[in-house]
One Martini backbone bead per residue (centre of mass of N, CA, C, O) as a GRO file, in nm:
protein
  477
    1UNK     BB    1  -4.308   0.078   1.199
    2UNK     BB    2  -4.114  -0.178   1.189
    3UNK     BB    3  -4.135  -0.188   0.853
    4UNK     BB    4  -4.025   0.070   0.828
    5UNK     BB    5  -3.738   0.068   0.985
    6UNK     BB    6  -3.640  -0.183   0.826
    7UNK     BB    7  -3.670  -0.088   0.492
    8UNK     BB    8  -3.461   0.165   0.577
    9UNK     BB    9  -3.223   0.101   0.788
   10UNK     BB   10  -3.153  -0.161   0.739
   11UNK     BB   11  -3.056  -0.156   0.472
   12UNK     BB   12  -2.846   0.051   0.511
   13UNK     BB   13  -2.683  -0.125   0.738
   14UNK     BB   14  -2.623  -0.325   0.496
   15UNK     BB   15  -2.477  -0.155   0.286
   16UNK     BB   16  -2.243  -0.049   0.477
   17UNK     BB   17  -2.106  -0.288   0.539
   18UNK     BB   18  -2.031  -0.351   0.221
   19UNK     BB   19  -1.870  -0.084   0.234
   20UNK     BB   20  -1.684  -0.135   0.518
   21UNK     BB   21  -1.531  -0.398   0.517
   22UNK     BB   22  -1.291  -0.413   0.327
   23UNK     BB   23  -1.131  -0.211   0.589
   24UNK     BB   24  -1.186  -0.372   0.861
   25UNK     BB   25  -1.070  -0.674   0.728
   26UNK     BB   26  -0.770  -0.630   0.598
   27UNK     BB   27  -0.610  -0.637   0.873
   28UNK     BB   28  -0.710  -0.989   0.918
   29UNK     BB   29  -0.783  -1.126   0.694
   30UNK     BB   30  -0.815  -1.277   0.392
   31UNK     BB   31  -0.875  -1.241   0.079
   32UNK     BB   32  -1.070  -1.524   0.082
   33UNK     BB   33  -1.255  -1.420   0.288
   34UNK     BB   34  -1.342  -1.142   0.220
   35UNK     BB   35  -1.465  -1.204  -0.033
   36UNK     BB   36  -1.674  -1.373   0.036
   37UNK     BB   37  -1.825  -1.199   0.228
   38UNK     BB   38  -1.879  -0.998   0.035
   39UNK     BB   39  -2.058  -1.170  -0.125
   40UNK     BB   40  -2.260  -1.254   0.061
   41UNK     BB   41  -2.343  -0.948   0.142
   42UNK     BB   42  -2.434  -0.880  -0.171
   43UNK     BB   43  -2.650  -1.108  -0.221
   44UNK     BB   44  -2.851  -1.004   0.011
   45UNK     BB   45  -2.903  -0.730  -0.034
   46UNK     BB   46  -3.052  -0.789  -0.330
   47UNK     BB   47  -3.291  -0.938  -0.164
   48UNK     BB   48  -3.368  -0.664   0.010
   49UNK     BB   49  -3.416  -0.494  -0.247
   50UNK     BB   50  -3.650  -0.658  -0.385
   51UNK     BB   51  -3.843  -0.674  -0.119
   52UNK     BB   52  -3.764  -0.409   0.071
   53UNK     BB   53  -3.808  -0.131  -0.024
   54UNK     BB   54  -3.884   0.168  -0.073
   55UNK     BB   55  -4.158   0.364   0.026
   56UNK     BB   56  -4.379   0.516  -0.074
   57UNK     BB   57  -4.637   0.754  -0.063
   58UNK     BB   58  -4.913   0.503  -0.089
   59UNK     BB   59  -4.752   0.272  -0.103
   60UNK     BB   60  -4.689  -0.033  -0.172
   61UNK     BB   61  -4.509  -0.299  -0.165
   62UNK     BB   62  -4.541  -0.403  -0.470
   63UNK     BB   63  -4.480  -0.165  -0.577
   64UNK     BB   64  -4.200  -0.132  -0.497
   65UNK     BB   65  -4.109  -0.321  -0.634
   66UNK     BB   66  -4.168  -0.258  -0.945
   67UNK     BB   67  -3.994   0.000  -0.906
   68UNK     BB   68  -3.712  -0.113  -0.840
   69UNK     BB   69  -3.712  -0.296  -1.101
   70UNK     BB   70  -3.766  -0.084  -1.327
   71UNK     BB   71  -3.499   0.112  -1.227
   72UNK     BB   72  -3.308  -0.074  -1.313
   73UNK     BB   73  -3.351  -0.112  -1.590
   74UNK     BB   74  -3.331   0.199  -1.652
   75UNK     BB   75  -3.012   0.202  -1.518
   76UNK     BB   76  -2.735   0.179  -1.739
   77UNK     BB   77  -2.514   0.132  -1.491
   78UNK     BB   78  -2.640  -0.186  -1.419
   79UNK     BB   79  -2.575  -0.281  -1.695
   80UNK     BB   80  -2.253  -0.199  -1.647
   81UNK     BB   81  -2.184  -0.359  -1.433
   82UNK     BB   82  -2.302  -0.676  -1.560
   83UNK     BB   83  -2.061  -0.666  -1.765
   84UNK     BB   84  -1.819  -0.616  -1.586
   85UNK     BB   85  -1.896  -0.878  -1.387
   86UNK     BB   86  -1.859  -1.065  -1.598
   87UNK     BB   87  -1.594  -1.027  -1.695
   88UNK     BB   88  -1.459  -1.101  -1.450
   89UNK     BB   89  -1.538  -1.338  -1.435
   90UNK     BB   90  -1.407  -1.486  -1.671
   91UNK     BB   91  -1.087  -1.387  -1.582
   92UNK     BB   92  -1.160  -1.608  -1.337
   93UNK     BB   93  -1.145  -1.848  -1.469
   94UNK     BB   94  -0.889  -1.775  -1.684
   95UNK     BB   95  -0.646  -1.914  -1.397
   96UNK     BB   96  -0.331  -2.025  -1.593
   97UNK     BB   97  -0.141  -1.848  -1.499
   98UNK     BB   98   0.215  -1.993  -1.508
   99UNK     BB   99   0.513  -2.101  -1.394
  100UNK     BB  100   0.739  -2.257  -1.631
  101UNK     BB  101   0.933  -2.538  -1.745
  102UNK     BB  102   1.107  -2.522  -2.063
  103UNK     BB  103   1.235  -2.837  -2.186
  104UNK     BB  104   1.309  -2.797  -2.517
  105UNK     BB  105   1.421  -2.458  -2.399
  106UNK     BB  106   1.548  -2.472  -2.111
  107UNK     BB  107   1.335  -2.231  -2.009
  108UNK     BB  108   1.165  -2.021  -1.844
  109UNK     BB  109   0.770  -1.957  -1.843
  110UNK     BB  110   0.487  -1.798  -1.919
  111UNK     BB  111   0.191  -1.924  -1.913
  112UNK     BB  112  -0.131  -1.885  -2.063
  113UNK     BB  113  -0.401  -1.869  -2.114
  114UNK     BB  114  -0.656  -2.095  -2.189
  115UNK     BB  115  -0.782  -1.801  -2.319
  116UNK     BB  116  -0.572  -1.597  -2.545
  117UNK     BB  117  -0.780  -1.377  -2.566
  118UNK     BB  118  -0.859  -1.371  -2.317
  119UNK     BB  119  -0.873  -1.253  -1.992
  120UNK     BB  120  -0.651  -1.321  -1.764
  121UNK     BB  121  -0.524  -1.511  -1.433
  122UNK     BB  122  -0.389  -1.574  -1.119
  123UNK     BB  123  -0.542  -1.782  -1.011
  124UNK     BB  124  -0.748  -1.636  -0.769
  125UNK     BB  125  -0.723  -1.353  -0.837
  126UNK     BB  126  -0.975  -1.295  -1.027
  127UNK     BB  127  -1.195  -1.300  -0.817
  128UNK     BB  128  -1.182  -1.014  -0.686
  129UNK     BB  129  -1.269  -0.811  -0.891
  130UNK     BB  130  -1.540  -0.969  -0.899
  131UNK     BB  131  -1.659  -0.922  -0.600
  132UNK     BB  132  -1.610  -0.596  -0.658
  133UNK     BB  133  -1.841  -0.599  -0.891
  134UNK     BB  134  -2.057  -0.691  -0.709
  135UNK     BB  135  -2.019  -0.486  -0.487
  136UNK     BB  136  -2.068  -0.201  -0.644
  137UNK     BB  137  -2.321  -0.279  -0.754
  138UNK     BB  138  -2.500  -0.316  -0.509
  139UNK     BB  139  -2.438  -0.006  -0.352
  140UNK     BB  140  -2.507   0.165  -0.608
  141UNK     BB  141  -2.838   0.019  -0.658
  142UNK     BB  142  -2.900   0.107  -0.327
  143UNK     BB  143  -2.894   0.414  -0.343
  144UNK     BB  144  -3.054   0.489  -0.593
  145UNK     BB  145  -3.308   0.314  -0.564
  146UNK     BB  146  -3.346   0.198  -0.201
  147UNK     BB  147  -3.352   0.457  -0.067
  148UNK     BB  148  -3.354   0.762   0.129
  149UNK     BB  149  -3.273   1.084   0.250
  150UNK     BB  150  -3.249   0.907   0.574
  151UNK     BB  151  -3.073   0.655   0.466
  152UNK     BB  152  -2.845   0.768   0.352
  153UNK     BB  153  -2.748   0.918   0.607
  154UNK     BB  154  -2.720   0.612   0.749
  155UNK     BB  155  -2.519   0.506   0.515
  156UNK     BB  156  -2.299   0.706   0.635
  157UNK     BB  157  -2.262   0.673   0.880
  158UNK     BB  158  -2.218   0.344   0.898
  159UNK     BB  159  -1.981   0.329   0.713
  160UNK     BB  160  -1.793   0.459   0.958
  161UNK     BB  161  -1.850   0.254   1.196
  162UNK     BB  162  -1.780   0.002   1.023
  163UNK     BB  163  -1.463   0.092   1.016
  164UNK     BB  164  -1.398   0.191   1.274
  165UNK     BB  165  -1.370  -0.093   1.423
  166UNK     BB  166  -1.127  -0.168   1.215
  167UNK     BB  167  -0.940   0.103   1.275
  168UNK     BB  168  -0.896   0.072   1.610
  169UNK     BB  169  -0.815  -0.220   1.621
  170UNK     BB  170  -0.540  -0.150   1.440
  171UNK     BB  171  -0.438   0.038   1.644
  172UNK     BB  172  -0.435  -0.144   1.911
  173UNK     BB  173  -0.231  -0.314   1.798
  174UNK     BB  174  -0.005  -0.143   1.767
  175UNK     BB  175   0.009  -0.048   2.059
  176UNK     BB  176   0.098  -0.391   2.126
  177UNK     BB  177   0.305  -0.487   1.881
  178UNK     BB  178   0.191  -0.565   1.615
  179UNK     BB  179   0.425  -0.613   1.351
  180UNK     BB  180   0.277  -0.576   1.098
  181UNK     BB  181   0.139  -0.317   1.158
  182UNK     BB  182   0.355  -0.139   1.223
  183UNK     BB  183   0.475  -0.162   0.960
  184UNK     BB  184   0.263  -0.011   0.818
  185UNK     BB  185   0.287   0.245   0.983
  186UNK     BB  186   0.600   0.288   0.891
  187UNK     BB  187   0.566   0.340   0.640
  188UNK     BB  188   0.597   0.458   0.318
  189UNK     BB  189   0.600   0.510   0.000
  190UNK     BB  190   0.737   0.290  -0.077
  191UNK     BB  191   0.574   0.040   0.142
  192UNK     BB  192   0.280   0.135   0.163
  193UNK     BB  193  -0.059  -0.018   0.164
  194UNK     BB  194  -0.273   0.159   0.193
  195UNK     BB  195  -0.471   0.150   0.440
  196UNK     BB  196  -0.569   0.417   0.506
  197UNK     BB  197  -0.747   0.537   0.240
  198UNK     BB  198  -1.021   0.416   0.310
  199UNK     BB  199  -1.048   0.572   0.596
  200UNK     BB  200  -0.988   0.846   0.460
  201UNK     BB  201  -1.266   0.848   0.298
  202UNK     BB  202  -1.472   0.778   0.486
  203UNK     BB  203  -1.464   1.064   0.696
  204UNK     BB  204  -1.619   1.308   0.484
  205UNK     BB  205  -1.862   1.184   0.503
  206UNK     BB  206  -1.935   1.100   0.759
  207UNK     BB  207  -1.933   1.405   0.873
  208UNK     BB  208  -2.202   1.504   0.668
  209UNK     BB  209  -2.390   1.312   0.770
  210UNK     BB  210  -2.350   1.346   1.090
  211UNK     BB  211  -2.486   1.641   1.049
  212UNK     BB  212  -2.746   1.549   0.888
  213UNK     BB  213  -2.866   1.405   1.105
  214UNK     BB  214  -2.895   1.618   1.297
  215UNK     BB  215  -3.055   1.810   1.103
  216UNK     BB  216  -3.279   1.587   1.101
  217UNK     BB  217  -3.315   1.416   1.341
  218UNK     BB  218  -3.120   1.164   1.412
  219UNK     BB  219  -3.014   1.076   1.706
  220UNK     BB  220  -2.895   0.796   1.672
  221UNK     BB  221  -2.636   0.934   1.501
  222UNK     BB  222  -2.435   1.066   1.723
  223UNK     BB  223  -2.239   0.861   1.819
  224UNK     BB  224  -2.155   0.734   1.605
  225UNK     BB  225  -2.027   0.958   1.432
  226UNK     BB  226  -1.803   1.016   1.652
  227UNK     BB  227  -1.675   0.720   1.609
  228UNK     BB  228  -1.612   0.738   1.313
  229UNK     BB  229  -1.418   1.020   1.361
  230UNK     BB  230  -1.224   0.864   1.515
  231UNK     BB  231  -1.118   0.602   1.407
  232UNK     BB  232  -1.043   0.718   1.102
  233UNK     BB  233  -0.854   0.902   1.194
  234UNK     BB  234  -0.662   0.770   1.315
  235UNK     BB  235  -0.618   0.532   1.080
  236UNK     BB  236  -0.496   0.747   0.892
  237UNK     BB  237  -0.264   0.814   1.042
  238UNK     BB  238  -0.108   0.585   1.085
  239UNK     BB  239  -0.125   0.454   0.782
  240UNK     BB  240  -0.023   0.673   0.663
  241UNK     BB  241   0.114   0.904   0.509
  242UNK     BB  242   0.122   1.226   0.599
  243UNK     BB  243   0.064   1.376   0.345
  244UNK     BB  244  -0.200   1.230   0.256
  245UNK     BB  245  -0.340   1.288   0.556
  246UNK     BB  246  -0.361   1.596   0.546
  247UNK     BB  247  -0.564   1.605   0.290
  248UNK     BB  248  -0.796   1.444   0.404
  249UNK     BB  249  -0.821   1.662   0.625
  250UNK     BB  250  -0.890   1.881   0.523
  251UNK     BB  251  -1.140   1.779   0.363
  252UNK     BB  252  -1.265   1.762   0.606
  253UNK     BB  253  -1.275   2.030   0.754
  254UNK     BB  254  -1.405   2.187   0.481
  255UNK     BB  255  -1.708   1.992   0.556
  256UNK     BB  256  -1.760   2.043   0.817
  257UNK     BB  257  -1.774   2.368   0.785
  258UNK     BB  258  -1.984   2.350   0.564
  259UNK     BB  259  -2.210   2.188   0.766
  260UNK     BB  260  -2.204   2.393   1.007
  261UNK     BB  261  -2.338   2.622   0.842
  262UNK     BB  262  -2.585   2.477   0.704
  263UNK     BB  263  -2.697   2.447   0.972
  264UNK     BB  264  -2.736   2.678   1.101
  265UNK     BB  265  -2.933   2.796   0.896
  266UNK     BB  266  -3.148   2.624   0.882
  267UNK     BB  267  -3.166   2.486   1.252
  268UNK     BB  268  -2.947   2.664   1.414
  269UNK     BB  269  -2.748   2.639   1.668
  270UNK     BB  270  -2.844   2.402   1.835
  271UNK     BB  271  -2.780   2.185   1.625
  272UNK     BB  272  -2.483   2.299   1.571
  273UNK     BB  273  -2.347   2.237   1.824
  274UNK     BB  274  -2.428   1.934   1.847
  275UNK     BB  275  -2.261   1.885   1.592
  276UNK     BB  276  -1.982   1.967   1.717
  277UNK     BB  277  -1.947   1.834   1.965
  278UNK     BB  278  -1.908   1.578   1.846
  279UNK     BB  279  -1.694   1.594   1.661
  280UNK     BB  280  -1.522   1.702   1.931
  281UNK     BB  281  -1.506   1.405   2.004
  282UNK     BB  282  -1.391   1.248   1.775
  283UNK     BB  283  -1.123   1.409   1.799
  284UNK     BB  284  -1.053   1.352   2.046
  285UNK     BB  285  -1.013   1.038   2.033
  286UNK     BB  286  -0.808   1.039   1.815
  287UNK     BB  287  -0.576   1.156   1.982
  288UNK     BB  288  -0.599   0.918   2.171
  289UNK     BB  289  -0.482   0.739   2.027
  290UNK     BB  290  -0.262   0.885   1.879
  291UNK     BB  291  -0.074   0.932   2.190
  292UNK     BB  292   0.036   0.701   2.295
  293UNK     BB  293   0.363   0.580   2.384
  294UNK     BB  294   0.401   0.380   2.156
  295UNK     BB  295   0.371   0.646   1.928
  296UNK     BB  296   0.633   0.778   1.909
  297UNK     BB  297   0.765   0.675   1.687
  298UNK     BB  298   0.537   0.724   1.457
  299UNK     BB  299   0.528   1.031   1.481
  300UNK     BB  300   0.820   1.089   1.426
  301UNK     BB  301   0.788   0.965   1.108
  302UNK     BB  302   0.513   1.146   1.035
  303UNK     BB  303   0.724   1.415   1.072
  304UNK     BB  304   0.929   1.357   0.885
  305UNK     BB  305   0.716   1.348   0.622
  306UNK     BB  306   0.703   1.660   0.559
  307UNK     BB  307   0.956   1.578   0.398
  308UNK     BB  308   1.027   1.546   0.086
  309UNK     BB  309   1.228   1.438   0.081
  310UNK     BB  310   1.249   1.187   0.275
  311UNK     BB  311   0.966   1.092   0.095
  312UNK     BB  312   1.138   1.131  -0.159
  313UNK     BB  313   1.395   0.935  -0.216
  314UNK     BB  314   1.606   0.862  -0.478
  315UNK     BB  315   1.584   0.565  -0.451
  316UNK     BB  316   1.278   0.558  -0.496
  317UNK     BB  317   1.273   0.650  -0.752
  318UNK     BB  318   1.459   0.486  -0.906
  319UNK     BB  319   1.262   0.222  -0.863
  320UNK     BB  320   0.987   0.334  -1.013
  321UNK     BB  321   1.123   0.378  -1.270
  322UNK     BB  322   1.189   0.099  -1.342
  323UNK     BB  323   0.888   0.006  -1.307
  324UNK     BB  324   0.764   0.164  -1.492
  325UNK     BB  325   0.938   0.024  -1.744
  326UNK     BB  326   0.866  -0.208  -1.730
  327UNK     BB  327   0.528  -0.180  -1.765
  328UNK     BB  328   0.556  -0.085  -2.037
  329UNK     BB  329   0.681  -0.333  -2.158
  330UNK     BB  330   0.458  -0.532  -2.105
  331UNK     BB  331   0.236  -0.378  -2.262
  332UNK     BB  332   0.293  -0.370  -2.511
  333UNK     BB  333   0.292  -0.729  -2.531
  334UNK     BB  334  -0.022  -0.631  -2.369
  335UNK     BB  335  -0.269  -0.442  -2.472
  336UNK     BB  336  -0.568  -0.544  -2.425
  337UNK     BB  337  -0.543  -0.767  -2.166
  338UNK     BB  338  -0.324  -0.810  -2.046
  339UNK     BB  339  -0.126  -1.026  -1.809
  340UNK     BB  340  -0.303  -1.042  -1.585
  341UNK     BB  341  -0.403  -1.099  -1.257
  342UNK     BB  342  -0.077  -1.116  -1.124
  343UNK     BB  343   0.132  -1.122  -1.337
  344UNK     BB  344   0.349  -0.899  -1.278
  345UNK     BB  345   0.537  -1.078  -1.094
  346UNK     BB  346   0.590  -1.330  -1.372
  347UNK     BB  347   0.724  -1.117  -1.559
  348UNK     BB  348   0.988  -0.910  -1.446
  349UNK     BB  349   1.214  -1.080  -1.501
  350UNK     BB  350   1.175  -1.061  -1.826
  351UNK     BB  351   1.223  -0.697  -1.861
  352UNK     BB  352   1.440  -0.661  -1.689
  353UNK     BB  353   1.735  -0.550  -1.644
  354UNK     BB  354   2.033  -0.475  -1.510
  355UNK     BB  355   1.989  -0.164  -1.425
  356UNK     BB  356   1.748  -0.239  -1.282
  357UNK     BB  357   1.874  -0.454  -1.137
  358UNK     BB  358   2.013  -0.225  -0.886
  359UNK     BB  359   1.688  -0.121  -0.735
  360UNK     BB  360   1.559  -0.399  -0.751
  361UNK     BB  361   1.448  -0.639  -0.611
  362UNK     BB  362   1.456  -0.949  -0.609
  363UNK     BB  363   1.111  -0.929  -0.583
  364UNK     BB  364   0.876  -0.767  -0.734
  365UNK     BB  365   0.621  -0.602  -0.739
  366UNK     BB  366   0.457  -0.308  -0.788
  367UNK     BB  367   0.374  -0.060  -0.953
  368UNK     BB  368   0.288   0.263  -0.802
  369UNK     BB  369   0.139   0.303  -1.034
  370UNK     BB  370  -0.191   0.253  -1.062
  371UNK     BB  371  -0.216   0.286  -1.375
  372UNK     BB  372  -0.036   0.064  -1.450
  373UNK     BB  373  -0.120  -0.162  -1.311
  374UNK     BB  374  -0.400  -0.183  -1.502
  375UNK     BB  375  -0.268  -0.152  -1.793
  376UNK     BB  376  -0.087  -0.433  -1.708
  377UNK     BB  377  -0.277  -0.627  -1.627
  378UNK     BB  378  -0.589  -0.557  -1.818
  379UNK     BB  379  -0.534  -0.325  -2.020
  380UNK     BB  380  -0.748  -0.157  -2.249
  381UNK     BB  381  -1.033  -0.297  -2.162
  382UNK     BB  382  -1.023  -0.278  -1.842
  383UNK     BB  383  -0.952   0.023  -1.858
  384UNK     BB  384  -1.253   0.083  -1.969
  385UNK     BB  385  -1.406   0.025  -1.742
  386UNK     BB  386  -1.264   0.233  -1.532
  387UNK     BB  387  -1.355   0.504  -1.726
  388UNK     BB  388  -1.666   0.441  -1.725
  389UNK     BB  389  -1.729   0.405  -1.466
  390UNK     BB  390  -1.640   0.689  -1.327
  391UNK     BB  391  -1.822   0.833  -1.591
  392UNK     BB  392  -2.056   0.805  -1.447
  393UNK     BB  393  -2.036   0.865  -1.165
  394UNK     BB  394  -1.981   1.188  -1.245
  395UNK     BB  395  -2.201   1.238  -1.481
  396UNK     BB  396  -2.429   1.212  -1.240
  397UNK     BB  397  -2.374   1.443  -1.080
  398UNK     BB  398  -2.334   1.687  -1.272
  399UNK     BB  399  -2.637   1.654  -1.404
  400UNK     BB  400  -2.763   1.712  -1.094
  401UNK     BB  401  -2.606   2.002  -1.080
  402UNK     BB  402  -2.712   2.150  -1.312
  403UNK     BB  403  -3.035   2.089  -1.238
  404UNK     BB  404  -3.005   2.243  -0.964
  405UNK     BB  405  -2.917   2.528  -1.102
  406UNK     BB  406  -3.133   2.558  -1.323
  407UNK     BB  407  -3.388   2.557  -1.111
  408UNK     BB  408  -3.277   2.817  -0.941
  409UNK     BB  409  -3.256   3.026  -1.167
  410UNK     BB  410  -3.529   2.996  -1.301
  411UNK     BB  411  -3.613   3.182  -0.995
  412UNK     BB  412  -3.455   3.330  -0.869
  413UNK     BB  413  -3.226   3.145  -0.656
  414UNK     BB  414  -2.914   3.150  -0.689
  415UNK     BB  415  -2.809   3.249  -0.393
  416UNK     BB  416  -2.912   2.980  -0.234
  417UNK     BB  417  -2.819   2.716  -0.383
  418UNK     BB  418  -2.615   2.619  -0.168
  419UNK     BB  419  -2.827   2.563   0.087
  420UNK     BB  420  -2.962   2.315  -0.092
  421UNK     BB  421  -2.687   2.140  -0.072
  422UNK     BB  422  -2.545   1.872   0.032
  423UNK     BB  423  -2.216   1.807   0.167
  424UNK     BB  424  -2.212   1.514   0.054
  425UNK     BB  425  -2.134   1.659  -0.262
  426UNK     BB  426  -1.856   1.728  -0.191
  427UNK     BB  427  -1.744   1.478  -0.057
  428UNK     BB  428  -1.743   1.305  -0.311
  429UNK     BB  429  -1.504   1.483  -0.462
  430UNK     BB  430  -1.276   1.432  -0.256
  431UNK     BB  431  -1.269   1.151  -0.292
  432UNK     BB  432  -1.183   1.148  -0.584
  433UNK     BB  433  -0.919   1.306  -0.565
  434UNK     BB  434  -0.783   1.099  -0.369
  435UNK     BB  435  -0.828   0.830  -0.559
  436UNK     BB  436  -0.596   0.971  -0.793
  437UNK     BB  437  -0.391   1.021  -0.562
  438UNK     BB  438  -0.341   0.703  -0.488
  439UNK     BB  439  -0.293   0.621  -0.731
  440UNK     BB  440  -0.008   0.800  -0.808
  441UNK     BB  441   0.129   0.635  -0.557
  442UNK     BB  442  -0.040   0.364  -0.557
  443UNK     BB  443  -0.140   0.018  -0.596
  444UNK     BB  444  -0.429   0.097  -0.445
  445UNK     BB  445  -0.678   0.068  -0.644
  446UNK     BB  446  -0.671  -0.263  -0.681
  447UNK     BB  447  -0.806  -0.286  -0.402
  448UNK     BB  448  -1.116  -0.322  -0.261
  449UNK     BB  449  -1.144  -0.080  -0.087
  450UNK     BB  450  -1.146   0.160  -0.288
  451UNK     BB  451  -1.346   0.119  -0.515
  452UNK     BB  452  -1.598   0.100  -0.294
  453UNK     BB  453  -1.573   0.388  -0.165
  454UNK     BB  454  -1.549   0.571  -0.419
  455UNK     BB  455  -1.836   0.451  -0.500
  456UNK     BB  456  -2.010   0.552  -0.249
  457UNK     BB  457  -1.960   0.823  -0.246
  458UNK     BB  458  -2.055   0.889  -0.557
  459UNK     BB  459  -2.326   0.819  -0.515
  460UNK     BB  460  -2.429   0.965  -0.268
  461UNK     BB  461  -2.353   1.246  -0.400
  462UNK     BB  462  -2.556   1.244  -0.616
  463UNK     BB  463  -2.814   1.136  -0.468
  464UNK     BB  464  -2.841   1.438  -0.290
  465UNK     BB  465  -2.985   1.559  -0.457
  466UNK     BB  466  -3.247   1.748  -0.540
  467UNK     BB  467  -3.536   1.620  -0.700
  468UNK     BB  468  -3.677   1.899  -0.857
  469UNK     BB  469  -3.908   1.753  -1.021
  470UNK     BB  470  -3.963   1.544  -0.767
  471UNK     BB  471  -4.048   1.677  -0.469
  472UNK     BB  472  -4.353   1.555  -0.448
  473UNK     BB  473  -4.172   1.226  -0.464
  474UNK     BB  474  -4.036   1.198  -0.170
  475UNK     BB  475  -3.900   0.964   0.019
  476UNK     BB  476  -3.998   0.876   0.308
  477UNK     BB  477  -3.842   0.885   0.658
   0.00000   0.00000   0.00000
């Protein structure tokens, strides 16, 4: 029983935790202290799949590692991630990119990466991306393939409970008065973070799982739900805009109603109560993080943040506007390979003009939109990857689905199916949505924290379909 336990929920509380790192630790320490956590985290999971895999029914120990490697090698994906993963690295080493004066031609001028064709990088920003793909290649082939029913859905539980530890943190601080945080709370659509779109991706997730969860019977499951349900939910309001943070609440709200319907129908009423309760314990948390004296001024800037003039005022499109030409002309520059990570802030002086220089700060940062910071930065092999990636996992959830519709017509049983598939499957697609349009709003999408829970929820949301073909050899948890 001891060795069930461990090899099913220890490594999901492993994969949590390296899915929900990068959310919990953004506002707390470096991010070279958290690269390094995160690849070490993500080094151990590695070897916790290898020698600890779930065992299927009558499976030995060494059957199953041999079937989880097995499964990894004809994995596609795995594949593509080992090729990213490499990418990265290259891109992490060749990171001579940097300012200096040409003593020739008297003008300063930003020097080349040391190989001149490869992509490359400034400082240690190269090490970054490279964290992040092997944080995303660990926690993708450890829900697909060394997870079970009720290790993923307690996957979902606490990757929101130790985000939740993060989000809550970050809260109080902000209550006590602590001044970057507070900043960030008060941030608009011009200066904000996106510190919040992190908690704010994991919230509909952990709903769904927390239902899912009550639904399995999985009791240990319920306070944890209840706190992830909390934490995430204040800290996506404080750190959003209100407008972003609205729209991941609906997403959140129109999950819960849909798992609490679907409790309800399997399950019976007493389930579903009891899912609800915890539910409205976690609500009934958030507002009272976020309702204490010294958050008046915060709820007014997020209620004023509800006029659409007022969050998007002309002075900051004009800024915008600037960002994205000087970015488009830089990458027409470098087009393949594009400026390397972090070029962007040394490249800007020489592309804005005049004119530019009129709306646009002294030191520009990134441009708004995480789409073309992508295309500026990475090029469009780098941008190959991330259209790949994506393309991957929307692949395989749709894949799933198809499967999963074709299987139910089949038997003439199209009217059920709604009620055979967990809503952490649609909750993943809400992920997916909010993360397109986080892109497009800010160019928080290459920060390690979005693309890591991103790529954790859908793939989380594929892998919940019911396994159609092979129902009578379901992972038993």
């Amino acid at each position: 029983m001891f060795h069930h336990s461990v090899s099913r929920f220890g490594l999901a509380t492993h994969l949590a935790l390296a899915a929900a790192l990068p959310a919990a630790l953004t506002q707390f320490v470096s991010t070279d202290f958290l690269s390094v956590s995160m690849l070490w985290v993500s080094l151990a999971a590695w070897i916790w799949m290898l020698f600890e895999p779930s065992v299927l029914a009558g499976e030995t120990v060494s059957r199953a590692r041999a079937r989880m490697i097995n499964s990894v090698i004809r994995d596609p994906f795995a594949w593509f991630m080992l090729l990213a993963t490499l990418f990265a690295f290259v891109r992490g080493l060749n990171s001579d990119i940097r300012l200096f004066y040409d003593a020739e031609k008297t003008v300063w001028a930003v020097k080349d990466p040391s190989v001149s064709i490869m992509p490359g990088s400034v400082g240690v920003s190269g090490f970054f991306p490279f964290v992040t793909a092997v944080t995303v290649s660990t926690i993708v082939v450890g829900v697909r393939h060394a997870l079970g029913r009720n290790a993923r859905i307690w996957f979902g539980v606490m990757t929101g409970a130790f985000a939740a530890v993060g989000g809550l943190a970050s809260v109080i601080c902000v209550a006590l008065g602590n001044e970057p945080l507070r900043n960030a709370a008060l941030a608009t659509y011009g200066s904000a973070s996106f510190a919040g779109s992190a908690f704010a991706m994991i919230l509909p997730v952990s709903v769904a799982c927390g239902i899912a969860a009550e639904e399995r019977g999985i009791t240990k499951a319920r306070l944890l739900f209840a706190f992830a349900v909390a934490g995430n939910a204040a800290a996506a309001f404080v750190f959003l805009p209100i407008l972003m943070c609205v729209s991941y609440l609906l997403f959140s709200a129109v999950v819960s109603i849909l798992a609490l319907v679907l409790c309800r129908r399997r399950e019976g009423a007493a389930a579903c109560a009891r899912a609800a309760s915890m539910l409205a314990f976690g609500i009934v948390g958030a507002v009272s993080a976020v309702m204490v004296p010294s958050y008046k001024e915060i709820v007014q800037e997020k209620t004023a943040g509800l006029d659409v003039e007022k969050a998007f005022p002309p002075a900051l499109t004009d800024r915008n506007d600037a960002l994205n030409r000087v970015s488009i002309a830089m990458w027409k520059d470098h087009q393949w390979s594009g400026v390397g990570v972090g070029g962007f802030k040394l490249q800007a002086p020489f592309y804005a003009n005049h004119d530019d220089w009129q709306v646009l700060p002294p030191r520009p940062d990134l441009p708004s939109n995480g789409y073309l910071v992508i295309l500026t930065e990475r090029g469009i092999v780098g941008a190959i990857f991330w259209v790949v990636g994506l393309g991957f996992l929307f692949g395989s959830w749709v894949l799933r689905l198809v499967d999963s519709v074709k299987w139910h017509g089949n038997r003439d049983e199209g009217r059920s199916w709604f009620f055979t598939v967990p809503t952490v499957v649609w909750a993943g697609i809400a992920v997916l949505v909010g993360l397109f349009a986080d892109a497009y709003f800010s160019s928080g999408i290459v920060l390690t924290s979005l693309p890591v829970c991103g790529a954790a929820a859908m793939t989380l949301a594929a892998s919940s379909f019911p396994k159609m073909k092979k129902r009578d050899k379901e992972i038993k948890d």
